[in-house]
C-alpha positions in Angstrom: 0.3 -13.6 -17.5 -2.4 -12.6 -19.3 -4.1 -8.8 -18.9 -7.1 -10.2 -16.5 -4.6 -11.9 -14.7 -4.2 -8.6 -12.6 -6.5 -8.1 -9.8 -7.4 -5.0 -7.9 -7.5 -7.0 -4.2 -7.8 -3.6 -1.7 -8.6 0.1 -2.0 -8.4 2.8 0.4 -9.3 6.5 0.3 -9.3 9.3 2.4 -11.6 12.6 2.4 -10.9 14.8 -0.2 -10.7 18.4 0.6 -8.6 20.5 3.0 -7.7 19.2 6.1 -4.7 19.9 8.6 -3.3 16.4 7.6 -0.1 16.5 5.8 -0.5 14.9 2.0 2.1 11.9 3.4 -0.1 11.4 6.6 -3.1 11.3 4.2 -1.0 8.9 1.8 -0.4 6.4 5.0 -3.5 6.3 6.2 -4.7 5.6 2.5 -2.4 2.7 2.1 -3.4 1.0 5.6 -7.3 0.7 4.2 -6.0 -0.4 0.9 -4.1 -2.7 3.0 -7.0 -3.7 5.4 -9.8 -4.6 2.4 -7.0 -7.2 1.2 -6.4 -8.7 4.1 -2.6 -8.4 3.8 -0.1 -6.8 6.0 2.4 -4.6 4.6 5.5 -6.6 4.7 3.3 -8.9 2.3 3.5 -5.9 -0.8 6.6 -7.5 -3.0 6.7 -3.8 -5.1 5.7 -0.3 -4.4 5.4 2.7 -7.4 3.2 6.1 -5.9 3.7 9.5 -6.4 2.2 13.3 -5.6 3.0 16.4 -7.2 3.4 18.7 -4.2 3.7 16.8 -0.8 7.1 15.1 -1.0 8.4 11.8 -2.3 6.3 8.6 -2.0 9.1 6.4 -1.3 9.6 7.9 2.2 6.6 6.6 3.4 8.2 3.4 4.4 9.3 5.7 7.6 5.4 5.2 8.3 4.5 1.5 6.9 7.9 -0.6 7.7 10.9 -0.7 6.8 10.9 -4.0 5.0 13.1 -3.1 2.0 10.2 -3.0 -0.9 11.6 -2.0 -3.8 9.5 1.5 -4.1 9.5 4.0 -6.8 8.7 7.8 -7.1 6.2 8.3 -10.1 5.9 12.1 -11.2 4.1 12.3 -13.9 1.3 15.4 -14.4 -2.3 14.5 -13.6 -1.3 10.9 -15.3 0.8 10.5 -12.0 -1.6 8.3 -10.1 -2.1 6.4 -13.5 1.5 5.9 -14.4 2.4 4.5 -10.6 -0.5 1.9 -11.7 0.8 1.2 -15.2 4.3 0.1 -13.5 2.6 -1.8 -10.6 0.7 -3.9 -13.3 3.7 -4.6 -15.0 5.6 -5.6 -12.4 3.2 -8.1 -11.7 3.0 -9.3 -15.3 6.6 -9.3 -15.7 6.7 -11.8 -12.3 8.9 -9.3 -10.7 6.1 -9.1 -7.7 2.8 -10.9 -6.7 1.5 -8.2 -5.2 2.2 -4.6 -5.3 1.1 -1.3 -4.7 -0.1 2.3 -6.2 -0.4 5.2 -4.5 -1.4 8.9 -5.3 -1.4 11.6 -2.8 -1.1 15.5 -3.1 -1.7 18.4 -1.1 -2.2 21.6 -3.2 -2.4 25.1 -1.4 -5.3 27.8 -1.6 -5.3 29.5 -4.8 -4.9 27.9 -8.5 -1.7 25.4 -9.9 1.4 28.2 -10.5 3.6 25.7 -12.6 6.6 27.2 -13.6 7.8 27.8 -17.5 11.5 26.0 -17.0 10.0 22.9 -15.5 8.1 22.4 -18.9 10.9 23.3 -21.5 9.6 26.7 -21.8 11.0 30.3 -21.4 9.9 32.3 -19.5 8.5 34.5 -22.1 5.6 31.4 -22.4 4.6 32.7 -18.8 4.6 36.9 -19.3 2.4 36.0 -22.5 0.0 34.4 -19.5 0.1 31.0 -21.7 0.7 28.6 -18.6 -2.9 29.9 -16.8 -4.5 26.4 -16.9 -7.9 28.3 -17.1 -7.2 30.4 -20.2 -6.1 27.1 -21.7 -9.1 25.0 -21.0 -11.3 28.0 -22.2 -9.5 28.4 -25.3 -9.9 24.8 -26.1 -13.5 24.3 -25.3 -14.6 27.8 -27.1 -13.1 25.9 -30.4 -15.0 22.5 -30.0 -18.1 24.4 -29.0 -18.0 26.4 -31.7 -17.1 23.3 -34.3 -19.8 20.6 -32.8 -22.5 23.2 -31.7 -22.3 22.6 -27.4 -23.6 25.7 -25.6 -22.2 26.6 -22.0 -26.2 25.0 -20.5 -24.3 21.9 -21.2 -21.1 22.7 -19.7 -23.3 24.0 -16.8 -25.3 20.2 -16.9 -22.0 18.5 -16.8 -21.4 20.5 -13.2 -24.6 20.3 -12.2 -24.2 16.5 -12.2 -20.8 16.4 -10.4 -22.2 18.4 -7.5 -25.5 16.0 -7.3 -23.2 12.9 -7.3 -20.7 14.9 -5.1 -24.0 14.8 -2.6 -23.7 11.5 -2.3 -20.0 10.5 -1.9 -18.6 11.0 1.9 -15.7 11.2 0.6 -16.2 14.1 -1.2 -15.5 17.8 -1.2 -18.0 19.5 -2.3 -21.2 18.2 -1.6 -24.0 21.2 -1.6 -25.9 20.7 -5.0 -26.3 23.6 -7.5 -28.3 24.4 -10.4 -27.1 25.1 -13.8 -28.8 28.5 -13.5 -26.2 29.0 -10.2 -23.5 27.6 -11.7 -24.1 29.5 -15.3 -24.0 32.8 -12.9 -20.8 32.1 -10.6 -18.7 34.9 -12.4 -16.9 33.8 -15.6 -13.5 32.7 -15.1 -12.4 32.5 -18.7 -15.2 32.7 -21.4 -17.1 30.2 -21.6 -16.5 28.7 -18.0 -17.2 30.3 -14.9 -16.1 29.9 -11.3 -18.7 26.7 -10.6 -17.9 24.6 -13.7 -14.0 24.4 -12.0 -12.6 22.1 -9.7 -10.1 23.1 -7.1 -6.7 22.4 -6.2 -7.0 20.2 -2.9 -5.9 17.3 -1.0 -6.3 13.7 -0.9 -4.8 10.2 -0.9 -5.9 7.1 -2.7 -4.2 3.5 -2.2 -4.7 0.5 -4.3 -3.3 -3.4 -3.4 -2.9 -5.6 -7.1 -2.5 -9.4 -6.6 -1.8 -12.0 -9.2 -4.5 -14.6 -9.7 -2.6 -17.0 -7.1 -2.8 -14.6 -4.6 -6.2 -13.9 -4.7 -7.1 -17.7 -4.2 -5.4 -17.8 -1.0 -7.5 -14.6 -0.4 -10.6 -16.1 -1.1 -13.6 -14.3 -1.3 -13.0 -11.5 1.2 -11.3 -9.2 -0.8 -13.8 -9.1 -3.9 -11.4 -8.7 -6.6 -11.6 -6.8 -9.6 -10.0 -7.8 -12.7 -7.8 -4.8 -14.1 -8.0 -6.0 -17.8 -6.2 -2.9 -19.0 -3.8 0.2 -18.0 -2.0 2.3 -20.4 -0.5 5.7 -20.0 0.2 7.6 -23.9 2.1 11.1 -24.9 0.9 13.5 -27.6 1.7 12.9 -31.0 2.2 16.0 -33.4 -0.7 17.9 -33.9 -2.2 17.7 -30.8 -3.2 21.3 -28.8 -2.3 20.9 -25.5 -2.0 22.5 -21.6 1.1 24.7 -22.3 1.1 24.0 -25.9 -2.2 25.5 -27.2 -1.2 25.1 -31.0 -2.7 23.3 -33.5 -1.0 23.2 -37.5 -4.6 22.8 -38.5 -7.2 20.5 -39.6 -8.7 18.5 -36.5 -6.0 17.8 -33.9 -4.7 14.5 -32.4 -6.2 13.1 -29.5 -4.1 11.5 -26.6 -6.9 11.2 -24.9 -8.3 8.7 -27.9 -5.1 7.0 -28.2 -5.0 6.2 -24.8 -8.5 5.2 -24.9 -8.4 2.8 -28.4 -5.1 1.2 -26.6 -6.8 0.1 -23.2 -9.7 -1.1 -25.3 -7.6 -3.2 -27.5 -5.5 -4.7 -24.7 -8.8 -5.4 -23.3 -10.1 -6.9 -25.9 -13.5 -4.6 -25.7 -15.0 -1.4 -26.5 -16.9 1.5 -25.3 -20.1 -0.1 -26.1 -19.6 -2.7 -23.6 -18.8 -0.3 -20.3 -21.1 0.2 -17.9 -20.0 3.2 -15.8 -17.1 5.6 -16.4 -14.6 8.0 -15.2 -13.0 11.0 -17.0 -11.1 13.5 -16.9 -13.2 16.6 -15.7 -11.1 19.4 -14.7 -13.3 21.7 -15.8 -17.2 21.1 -17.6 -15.3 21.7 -21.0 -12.9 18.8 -20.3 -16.0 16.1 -19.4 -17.5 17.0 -22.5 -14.5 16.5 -25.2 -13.5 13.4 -23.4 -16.9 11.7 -23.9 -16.2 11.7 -27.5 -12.3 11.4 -27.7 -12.7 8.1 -25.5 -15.2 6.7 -27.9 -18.4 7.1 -25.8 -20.4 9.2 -28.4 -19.9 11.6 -31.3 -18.9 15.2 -31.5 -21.5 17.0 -30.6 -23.9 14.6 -29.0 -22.9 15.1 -25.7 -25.3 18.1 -25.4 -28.2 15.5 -26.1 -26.9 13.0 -23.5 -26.5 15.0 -21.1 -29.9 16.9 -20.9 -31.6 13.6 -21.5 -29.5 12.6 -18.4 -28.0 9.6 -19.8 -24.7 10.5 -18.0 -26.3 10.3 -15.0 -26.2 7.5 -12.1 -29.5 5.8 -13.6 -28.5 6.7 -17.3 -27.7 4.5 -19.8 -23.7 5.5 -19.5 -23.0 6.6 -15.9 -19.8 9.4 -15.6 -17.9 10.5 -12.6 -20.4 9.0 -10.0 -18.2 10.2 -7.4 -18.6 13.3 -8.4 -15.1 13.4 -10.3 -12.7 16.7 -9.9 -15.7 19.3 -10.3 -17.1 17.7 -6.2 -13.7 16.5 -5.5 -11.1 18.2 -6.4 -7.7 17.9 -7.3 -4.8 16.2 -5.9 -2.8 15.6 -9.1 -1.1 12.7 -7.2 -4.2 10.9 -6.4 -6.9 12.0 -9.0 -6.1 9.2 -11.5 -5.9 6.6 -8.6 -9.3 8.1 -7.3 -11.2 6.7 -10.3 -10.2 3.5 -10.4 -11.5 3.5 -6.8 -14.9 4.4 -7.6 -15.0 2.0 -10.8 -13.9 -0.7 -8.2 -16.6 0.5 -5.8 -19.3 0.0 -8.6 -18.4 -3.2 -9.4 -18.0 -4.4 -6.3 -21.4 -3.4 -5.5 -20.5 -1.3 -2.6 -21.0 2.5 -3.8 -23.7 3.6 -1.2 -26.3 6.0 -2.4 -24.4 6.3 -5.6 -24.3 3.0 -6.2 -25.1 2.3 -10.5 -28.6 -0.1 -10.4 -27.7 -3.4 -12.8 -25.0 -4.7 -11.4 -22.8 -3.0 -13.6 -20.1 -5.5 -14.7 -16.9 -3.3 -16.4 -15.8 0.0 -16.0 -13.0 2.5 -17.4 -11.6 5.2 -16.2 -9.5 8.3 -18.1 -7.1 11.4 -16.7 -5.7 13.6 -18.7 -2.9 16.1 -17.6 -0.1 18.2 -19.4 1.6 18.7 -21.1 -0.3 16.2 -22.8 -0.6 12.7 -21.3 -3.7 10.4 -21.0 -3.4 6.9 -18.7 -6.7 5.0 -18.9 -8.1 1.5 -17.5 -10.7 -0.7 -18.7 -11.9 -2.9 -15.1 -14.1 -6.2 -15.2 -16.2 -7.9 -12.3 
């Protein structure tokens, strides 16, 4: 089976936010839409793979959707967990093991930011007292380096939020979706030098459901369920030399990128190249993060992203559309679903059917990028 072989048949979503919903109702009633805009029932699904980091184990969820003995496997897996539970459901298609199977992603996170604990990551404890596993101070340390090597000032970083909350506006399914100005967002109270409160997403809730067909299935589909050809999905680990959440070291010299290797392997299995997308996802935990993945993904050089974004190029009528959904910064984060979450919205676009932030052109191929700790990147490259 070749890579573009695998089609995207049905997505389903559910608000993003806070909501009294438990993370495995949200997860259900994700997978029923998914269900729904495929036109296939659940005992049709051959192969299950889903995952959250918080709200229980995705496998139980059968208790909900039927118990028809799928084959269904916990993913768990960072912020790459939503792209990993893809990765295995497109190669158990390609492999033949199923002709059509499923990825889910769901969390629900409580008030407050991510506490991960030292032992789960290989750490002592020490790592923690030294205040080394606050996500923030992490992301601030990285982004005041690359600021200070390619010349980006915090207006950008307050652009690159500015955007998400304007495209946030626009997405119902959104959490945040009040628009603020880079002036409001550059004087939310710093966080950690050089991001403050605004240019943060938030730990949150969510579910997102996607159903992948072979190309047989699809036929018998026939038009209804506007496929979308998945022409690549690929999950990478750091290599040496990379500075990372909960390993902020570097031996010198510019550090590795699993971001870019993640990147350069979708694009080769996909046979293309940044030049040729037409609307992107990434990774946008914070304003920082948005920024260094434009280049590490291939989408410009260091330290033209300050250009692109105040020419608005990144926005939804620029020449290379990001996070029209509003990515994490509107959304939020639900680490099970936030990988899962862009590929909806790249499936959206080319589908033609993203609403008021729909991309003019009839953009044709899309990619999408997460990135997570302790230093994992899963990235897909989508075709109409």
């Amino acid at each position: 089976m070749s890579a573009d072989d695998v089609l995207v048949c049905g997505v389903g979503i559910t608000p993003f936010g806070r909501s009294e919903a438990t993370g495995r109702q949200l997860a259900v009633e994700a997978v029923h839409t998914a269900l729904a805009d495929a036109g296939l029932p659940w005992s049709r699904v051959r192969a299950a793979f889903g995952g959250s980091d918080a709200a229980g184990n995705a496998d139980t969820l059968v208790t909900r959707l039927g118990l028809t003995g799928v084959p269904f496997v916990n993913v768990r897996n960072g912020c790459a967990t939503g792209g990993s539970a893809l990765v295995s459901a497109v190669n158990a298609l390609r492999a033949g093991a199923a002709d059509v199977a499923l990825a889910v992603g769901f969390d629900k996170h409580p008030r407050g930011a991510f506490d991960p604990r030292p032992a789960d990551w290989g750490l002592d404890e020490a790592y923690g007292a030294e205040g080394l596993m606050v996500t923030t101070q992490f992301f601030a340390m990285k982004i005041q380096r690359y600021m200070h090597d390619h010349g980006i000032t915090p207006h950008t970083l307050a652009l690159v939020a500015e955007k998400a909350y304007a495209n946030g506006v626009r997405n119902p399914h959104a959490w945040r979706r009040e628009p603020l100005t880079a002036d409001e967002i550059l004087a939310s109270g710093m966080v950690n030098d050089p991001l403050t409160r605004y240019m943060f997403c938030s730990p949150g809730q969510g579910a997102v459901a996607l159903v992948l067909c072979n190309r047989a299935v699809a036929r018998e589909l026939g038009g209804a369920a506007a496929p979308v050809a998945l022409r690549a999905a690929v999950v990478r680990t750091r290599r040496f030399g990379s500075f990372e959440v909960f390993s902020p070291w570097a031996p010198g010299g510019t550090p590795t990128s699993v971001s870019t290797d993640a990147a350069r392997a979708a694009f080769e299995e996909a046979g293309t190249g940044p030049d040729d997308i037409d609307v992107c996802q990434l990774q946008d935990t914070e304003s920082g993060a948005e920024v260094m993945h434009m280049a590490e993904c291939g989408f410009c050089e260091h330290g033209e992203q300050r250009w692109l974004l105040a020419s608005g190029a990144t926005a939804i009528g620029g020449a290379l559309p990001v996070n029209t959904d509003g990515g994490c910064i509107a959304n939020g984060e639900p680490i099970g679903a936030s990988g899962l979450r862009q590929v909806h919205e790249i499936v959206q676009q080319l589908r033609g059917r993203a609403g008021e932030r729909q991309v003019p052109g009839e953009p044709r191929t899309g990619f999408t990028h997460v990135y997570g700790a302790p230093g994992v990147s899963a990235c897909t490259v989508l075709t109409r």
